[in-house]
C-alpha positions in Angstrom: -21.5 2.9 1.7 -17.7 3.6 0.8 -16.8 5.1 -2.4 -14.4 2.9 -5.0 -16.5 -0.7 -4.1 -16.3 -1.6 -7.3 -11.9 -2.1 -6.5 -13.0 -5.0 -3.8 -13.4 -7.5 -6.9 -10.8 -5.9 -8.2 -9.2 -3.5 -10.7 -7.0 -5.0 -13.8 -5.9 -7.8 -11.6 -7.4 -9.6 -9.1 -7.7 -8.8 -5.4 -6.4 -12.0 -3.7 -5.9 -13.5 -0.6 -6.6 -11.9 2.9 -2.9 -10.5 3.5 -2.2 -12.5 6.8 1.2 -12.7 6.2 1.4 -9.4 6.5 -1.7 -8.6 8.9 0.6 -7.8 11.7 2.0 -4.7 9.7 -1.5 -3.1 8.7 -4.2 -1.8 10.6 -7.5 -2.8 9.3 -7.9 -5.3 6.2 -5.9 -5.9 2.9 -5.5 -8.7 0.5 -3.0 -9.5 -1.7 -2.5 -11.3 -5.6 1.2 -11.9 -5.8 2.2 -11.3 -9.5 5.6 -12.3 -9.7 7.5 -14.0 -7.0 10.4 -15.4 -9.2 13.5 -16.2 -7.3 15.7 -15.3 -10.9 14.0 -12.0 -10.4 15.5 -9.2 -8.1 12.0 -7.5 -7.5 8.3 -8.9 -6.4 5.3 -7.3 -7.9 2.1 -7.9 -5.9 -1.4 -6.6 -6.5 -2.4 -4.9 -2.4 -6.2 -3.8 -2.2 -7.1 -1.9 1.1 -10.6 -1.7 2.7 -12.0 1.6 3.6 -9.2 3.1 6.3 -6.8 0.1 5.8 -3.0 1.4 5.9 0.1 -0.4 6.3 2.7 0.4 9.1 5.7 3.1 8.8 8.3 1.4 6.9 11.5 1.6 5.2 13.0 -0.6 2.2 16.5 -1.0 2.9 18.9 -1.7 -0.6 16.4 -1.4 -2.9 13.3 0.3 -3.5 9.3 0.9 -4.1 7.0 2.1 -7.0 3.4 2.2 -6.4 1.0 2.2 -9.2 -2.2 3.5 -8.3 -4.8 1.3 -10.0 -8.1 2.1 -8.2 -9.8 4.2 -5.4 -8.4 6.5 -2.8 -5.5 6.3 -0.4 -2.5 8.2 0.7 1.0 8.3 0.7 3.4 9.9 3.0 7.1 10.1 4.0 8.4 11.2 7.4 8.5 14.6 7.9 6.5 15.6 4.7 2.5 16.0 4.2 0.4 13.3 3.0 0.1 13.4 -0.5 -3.6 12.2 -1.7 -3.6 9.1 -4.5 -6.2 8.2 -7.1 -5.9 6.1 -10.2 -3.1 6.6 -12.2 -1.2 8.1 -9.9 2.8 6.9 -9.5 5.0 7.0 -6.5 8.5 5.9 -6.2 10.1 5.2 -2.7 13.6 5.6 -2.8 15.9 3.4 -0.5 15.9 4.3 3.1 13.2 6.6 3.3 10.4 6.3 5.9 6.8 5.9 4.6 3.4 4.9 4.9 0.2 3.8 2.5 -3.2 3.1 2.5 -6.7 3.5 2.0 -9.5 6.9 2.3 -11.4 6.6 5.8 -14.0 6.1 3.4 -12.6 4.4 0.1 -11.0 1.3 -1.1 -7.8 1.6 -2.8 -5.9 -0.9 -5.1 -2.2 -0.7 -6.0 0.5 -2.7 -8.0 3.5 -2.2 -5.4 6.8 -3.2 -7.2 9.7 -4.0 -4.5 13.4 -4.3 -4.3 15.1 -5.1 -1.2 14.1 -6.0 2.3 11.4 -3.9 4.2 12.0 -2.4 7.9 8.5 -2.4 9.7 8.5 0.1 12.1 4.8 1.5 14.2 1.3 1.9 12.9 0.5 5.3 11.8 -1.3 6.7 15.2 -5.6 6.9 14.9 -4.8 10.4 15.3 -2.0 10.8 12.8 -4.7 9.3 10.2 -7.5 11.2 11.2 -6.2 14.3 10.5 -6.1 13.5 6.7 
């Protein structure tokens, strides 16, 4: 049993859709709640909930920018060239433009996170099975 299961009903908000508008650019599974998706607004905000060992693709956000709120369970977060920081709830991360970077789930936890997002994401490769193991 993976740790955190109460986050797959979700946290504060709720867990959404199977992501498969974004499947392509995560290995394993994640859903997503879009919270606001207002065209007058320069930014989205989107609930993301990642099964055990769920983690999206390298990527960049180019002109703008990314803060991740950590609502719930496990994960990790890291930039290129830079160790994998661990995350838990409550935890805050900003992505500055242009920098490299990867998140997602524990091997064996769920993970929930409110991603705020300016500007237009680069996906680049998965992080490698071995890359991921070593965490």
């Amino acid at each position: 049993m993976a740790k955190h299961e109460e986050v797959k009903n979700g946290v504060i908000f709720p867990v959404g859709d199977k992501n498969e508008a974004f499947a392509k650019y995560f290995v394993g599974q994640s859903y997503l709640k879009t919270l606001v998706a207002d065209p007058k607004v320069s930014v989205g905000v989107g609930n993301v909930t990642f099964e055990p060992g769920c983690r999206n693709n390298w990527h960049i956000h180019r002109n703008g920018f990314q803060l991740l709120l950590v609502t719930g369970g496990e994960g990790w977060y890291q930039e290129e060239g830079k160790a994998a920081q661990f995350l838990k709830a409550g935890d805050v991360v900003v992505t500055h433009d242009g920098v490299k970077h990867w998140h997602g789930a524990a091997k064996d936890s769920w993970f929930e996170h409110i991603a705020i997002t300016a500007g237009t994401p680069e996906w680049l490769e998965p992080v490698s099975d071995e890359e991921y193991a070593k965490l």
